[in-house]
N, C-alpha and C positions, 0 to 999 in steps of 0.2 A: 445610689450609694453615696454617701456623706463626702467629700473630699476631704484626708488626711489635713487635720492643722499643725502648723510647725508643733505650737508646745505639746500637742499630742506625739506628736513624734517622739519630740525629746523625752518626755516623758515615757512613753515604749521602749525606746535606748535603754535608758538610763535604767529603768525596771527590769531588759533583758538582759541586760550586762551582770546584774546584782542576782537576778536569781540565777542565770548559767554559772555563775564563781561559785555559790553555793552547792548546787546542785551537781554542778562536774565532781564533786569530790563528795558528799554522802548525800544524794538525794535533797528533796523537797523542795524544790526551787516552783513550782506550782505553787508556795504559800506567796511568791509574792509575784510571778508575773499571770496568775488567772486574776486576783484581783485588780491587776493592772489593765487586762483585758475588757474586764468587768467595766471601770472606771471609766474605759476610754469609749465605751457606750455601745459595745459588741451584747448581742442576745448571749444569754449563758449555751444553748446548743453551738453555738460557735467560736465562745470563748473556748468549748473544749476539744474540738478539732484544730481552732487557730494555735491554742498555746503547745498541743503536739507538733506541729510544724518546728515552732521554735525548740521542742524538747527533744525533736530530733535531730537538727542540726548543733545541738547541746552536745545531746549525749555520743554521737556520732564524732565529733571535736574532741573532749575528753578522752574518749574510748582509744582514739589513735595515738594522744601524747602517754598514756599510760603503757599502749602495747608498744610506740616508737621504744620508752625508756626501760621497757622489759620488765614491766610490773601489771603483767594479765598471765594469767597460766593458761598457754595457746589450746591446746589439746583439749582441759578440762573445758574451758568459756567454748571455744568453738563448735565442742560436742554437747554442751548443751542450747546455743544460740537457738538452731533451729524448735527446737523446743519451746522458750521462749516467745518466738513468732508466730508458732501455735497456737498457744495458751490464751495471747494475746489477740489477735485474730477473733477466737472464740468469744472471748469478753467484751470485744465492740463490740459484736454480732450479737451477744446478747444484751446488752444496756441497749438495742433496740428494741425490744422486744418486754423486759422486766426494768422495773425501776430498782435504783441502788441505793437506794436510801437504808433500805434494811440494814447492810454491813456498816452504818458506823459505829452500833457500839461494841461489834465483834473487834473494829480496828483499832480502837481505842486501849480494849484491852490488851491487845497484842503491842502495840506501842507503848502502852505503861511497862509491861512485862520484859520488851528488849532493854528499855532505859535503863528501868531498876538492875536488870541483872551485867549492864555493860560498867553502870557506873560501881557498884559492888565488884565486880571482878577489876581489879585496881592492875594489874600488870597482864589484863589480857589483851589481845591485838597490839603487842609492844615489838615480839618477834615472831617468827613463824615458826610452827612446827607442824608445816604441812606435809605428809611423806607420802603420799599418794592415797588412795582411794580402796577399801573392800568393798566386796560386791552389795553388801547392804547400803553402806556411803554410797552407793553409785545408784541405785534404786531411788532412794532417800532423794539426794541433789539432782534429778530425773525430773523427779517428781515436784522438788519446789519449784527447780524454774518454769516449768509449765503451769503451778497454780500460780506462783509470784506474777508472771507473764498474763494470764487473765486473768486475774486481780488487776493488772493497772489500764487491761483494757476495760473490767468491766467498771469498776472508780477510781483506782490508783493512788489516791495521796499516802505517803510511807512507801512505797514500791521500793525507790531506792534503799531506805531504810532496812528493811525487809532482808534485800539479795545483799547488802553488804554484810548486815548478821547471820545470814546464812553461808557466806563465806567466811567469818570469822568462828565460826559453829568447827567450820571443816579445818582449821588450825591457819590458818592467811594472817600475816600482820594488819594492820587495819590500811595501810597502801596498796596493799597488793588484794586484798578484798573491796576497795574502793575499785581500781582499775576490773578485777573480773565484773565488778556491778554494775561499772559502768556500760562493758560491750555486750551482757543481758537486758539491760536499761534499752540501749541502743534497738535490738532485736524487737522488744513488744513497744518501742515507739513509733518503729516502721510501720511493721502490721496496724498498731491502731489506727495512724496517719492517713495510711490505706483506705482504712473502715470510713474513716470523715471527710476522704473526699469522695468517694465512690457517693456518699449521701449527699456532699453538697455543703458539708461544715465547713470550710477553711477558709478564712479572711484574708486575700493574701496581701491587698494594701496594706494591712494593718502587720501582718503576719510575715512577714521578706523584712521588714525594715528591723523586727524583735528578732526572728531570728539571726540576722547577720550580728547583731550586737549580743546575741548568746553567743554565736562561733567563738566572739574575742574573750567574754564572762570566760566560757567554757575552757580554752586556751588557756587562760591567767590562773584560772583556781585549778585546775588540775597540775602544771605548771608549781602552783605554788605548795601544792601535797606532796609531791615526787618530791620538793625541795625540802620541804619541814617535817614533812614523816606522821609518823603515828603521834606525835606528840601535839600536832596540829588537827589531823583527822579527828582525832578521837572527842576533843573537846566541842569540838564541830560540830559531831555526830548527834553527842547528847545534848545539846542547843538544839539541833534543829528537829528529833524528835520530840523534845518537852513542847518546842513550837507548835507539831503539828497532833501532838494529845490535845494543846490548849484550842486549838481553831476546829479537833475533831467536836470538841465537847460544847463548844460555842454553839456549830451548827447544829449539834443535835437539841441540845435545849434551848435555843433562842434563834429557830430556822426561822 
């Protein structure tokens, strides 16, 4: 094994700091610490076990300042966590087995489709007007966080994306859909985390130094959503989706 160089270091730091800020508060912090992974001269099999490491001590960080400041709905996130774990569990288990190349232009459309309709709907996820759950809602949101959850084990980029519009679906301001996103996020990072070390995936020279510098990323940007609101989330959201339609469409046509 290569011995860690300072500027690589620094370099991981600094990469996991910037994608945990992002990623604490609406997903896809993956667009910029796998290529950082990438860079720093990890095989892609273990850029994607390694950068779970760090995206669970990410979303794991987030997940607690959003429930510390009471913007997760304990009961609904909790009751569907294990689900989640599930889902995701299943998805490792299978990207051993099937390649995932197939789903990106299924995801792509599905990412064009949340954009378009978050930035069109102009005063949605501004307040909440969540008033609990019918039993079809409760079938429904069952059901996504177990497919959302093996979805990010079986490829994952939008994941976050995905469970925060599915909580703005169910009436959540975009704070308080950010925060439940988060501690589903958290649920199928464990389980995949799981799936990649049991194989043998996980860098952790490389992997302990990014994650501790998500912890602080994770800390600050979430931190800084709780403090700015929906007015901050939301612009966020649609930047970092348009980002990850642009890097889906790159890979597919110029893999």
């Amino acid at each position: 094994m290569e011995t860690l160089l300072p500027e690589t270091l620094l370099f991981l730091i600094a990469a996991g700091f910037i994608a945990a800020f992002v990623d604490s508060v609406v997903g896809g912090g993956g667009l910029i610490s796998m290529p950082a992974l990438l860079l720093a001269g990890l095989p892609p099999g273990v850029v994607l076990g390694t950068n779970k490491l760090g995206g669970t001590a990410s979303s794991l960080t987030s997940a607690a300042q959003f429930l510390r400041s009471g913007h997760i709905e304990k009961k609904l996130a909790f009751a569907l966590f294990p689900l989640s774990f599930a889902g995701s569990a299943l998805g490792s288990y299978t990207v051993t087995l099937l390649p995932s190349a197939f789903l990106k232009p299924l995801v792509i459309v599905l990412l064009i489709a949340v954009t378009i309709y978050t930035i069109f709907k102009k005063s949605w996820g501004k307040d909440a007007v969540y008033r609990g759950l019918t039993n079809a809602k409760r079938a429904l949101v069952a059901v996504a966080a177990f497919v959302i959850g093996y979805y990010d084990g079986f490829f994952g980029p939008g994941t976050g994306s995905f469970l925060l519009f599915a909580f703005l679906l169910l009436g959540f301001d975009f704070v308080r859909a950010a925060g439940n996103a988060r501690l589903l996020n958290f649920a199928s990072n464990v389980a995949s985390l799981a799936t990649f070390l049991y194989f043998g995936l996980v860098n952790f020279e490389y992997g302990i130094p990014m994650a501790l510098a998500m912890i602080v990323g994770a800390y600050t940007g979430s931190r800084f959503a709780i403090k700015r609101g929906s007015a901050f989330v939301k612009p966020l959201f649609v930047a970092v989706t348009s980002l990850l339609i642009g890097k889906q469409l790159w890979d597919l046509w110029l893999p």
